[in-house]
C-alpha positions as CSV (number, residue, x, y, z in Angstrom):
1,X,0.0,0.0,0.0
2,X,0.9,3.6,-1.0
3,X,0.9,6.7,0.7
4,X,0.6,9.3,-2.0
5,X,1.4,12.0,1.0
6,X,4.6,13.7,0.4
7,X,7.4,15.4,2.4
8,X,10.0,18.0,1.4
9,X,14.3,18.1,2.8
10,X,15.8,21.3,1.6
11,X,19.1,22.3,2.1
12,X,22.0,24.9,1.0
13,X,25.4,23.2,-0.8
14,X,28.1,25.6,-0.8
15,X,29.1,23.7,-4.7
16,X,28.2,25.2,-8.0
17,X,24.7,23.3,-9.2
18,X,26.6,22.2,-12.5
19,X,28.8,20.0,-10.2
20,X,25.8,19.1,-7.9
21,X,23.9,17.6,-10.7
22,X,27.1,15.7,-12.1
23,X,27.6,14.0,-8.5
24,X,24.1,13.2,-8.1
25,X,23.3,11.8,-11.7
26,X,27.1,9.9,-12.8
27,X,27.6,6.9,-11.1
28,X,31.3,7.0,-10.4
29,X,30.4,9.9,-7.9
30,X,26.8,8.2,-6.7
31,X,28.8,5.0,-5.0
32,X,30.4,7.8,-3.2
33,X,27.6,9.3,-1.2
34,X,24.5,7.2,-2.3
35,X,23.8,5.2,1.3
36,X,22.2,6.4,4.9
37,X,25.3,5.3,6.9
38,X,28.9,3.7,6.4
39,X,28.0,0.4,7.4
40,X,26.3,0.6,3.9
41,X,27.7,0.5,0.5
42,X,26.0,1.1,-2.9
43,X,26.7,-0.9,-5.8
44,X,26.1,-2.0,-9.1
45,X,24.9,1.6,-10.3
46,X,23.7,2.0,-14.0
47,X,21.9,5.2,-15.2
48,X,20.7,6.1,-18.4
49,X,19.7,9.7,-17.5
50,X,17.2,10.8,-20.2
51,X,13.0,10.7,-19.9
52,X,11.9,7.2,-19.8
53,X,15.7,6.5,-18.8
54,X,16.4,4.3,-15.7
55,X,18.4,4.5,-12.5
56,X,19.4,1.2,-10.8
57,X,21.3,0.5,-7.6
58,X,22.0,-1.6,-4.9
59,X,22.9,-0.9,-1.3
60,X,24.9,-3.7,0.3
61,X,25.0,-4.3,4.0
62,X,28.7,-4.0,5.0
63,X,27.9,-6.4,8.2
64,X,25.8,-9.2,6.4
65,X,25.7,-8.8,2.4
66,X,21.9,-8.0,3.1
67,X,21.2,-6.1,-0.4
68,X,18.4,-3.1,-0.9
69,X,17.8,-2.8,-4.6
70,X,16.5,0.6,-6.3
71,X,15.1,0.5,-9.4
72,X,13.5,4.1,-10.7
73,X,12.3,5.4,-13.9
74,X,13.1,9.3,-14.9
75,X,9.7,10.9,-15.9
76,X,11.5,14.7,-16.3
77,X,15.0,15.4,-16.6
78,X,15.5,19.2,-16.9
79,X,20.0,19.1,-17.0
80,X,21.5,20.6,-14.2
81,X,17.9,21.7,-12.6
82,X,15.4,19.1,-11.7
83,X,14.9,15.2,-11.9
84,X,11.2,13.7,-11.8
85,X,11.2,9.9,-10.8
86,X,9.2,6.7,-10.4
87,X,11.0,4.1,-8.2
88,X,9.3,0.6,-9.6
89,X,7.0,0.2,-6.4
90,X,5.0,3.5,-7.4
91,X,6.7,6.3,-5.3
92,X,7.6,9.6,-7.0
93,X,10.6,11.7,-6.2
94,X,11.9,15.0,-7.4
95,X,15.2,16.3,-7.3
96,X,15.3,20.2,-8.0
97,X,18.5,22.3,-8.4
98,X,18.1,25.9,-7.6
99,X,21.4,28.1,-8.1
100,X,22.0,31.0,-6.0
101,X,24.7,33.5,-4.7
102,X,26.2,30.9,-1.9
103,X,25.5,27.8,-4.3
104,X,22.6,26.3,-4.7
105,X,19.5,25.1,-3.2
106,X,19.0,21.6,-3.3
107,X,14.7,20.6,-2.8
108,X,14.0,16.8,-2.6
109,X,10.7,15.8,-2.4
110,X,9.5,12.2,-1.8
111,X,5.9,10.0,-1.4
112,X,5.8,8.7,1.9
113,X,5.1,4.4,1.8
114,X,3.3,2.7,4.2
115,X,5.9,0.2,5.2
116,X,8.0,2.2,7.8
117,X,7.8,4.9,9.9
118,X,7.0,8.5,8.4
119,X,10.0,9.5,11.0
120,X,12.2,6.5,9.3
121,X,11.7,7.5,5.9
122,X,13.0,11.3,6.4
123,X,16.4,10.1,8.6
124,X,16.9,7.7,6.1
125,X,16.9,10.7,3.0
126,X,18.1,13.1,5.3
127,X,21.1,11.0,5.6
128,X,21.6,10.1,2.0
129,X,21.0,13.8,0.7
130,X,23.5,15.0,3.9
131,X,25.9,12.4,2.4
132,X,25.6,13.8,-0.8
133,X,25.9,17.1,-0.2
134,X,28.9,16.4,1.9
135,X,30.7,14.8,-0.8
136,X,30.0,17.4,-3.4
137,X,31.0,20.0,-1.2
138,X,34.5,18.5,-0.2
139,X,34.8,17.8,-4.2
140,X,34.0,21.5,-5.2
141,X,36.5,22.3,-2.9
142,X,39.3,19.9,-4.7
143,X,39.0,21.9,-7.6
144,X,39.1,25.2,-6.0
């Protein structure tokens, strides 16, 4: 069962949006930030990043091989600004890049499912998009 309700994360990244959309959509960066925690790894990353276009992954358990899998179709792709997707068991995300004087503003929205907690589901993005921001911040600043 599906919870169509939604939630919004927003938050600041002190890294140029052109950068900020290549670490979140090229998979050589994505197995960099792309899990909650570091007892977590993610794996076996393909994306074909165009409308009907796919992103697959799979985040291993560092303790016990356990394996998530996350399979998503791309309904919008707008480069460098926003990403509209369908993971394959009916939730919708959107990814929106908005730049601005100190970087740019990152707005993730995501349907809610009924299997775990509300509070769950937003420390479990939180994480990941903290990750992610992290890691594009500290690689902006590489190339400073």
């Amino acid at each position: 069962m599906l919870n169509k309700d939604s939630f919004y994360l927003t938050r600041t990244a002190n890294a140029q949006h052109t950068l900020l959309w290549e670490t979140y959509t090229n998979p050589k960066h994505i197995k960099h930030w792309n899990y909650p925690s570091y007892d977590w790894k993610c794996i076996d990353i393909e994306v074909n990043l165009k409308e009907g276009g796919f992103f697959k992954c799979k985040l291993q358990s560092v303790k016990d091989d356990f394996l998530l899998e996350f399979n998503a179709v791309f309904n919008k792709v707008i480069n460098n600004r926003l990403l509209d997707f369908t993971e394959s068991y009916g939730r919708n995300f959107i990814m929106e890049f908005t730049p601005n004087e100190n970087g740019c503003i990152i707005m993730h929205k995501a349907d809610y499912e009924s299997q775990n907690s509300v509070k769950v589901q937003q420390e479990y993005i939180s994480l990941i998009i903290d990750n992610y921001i992290a890691y594009s911040e500290k690689l902006q600043q590489s190339l400073l």
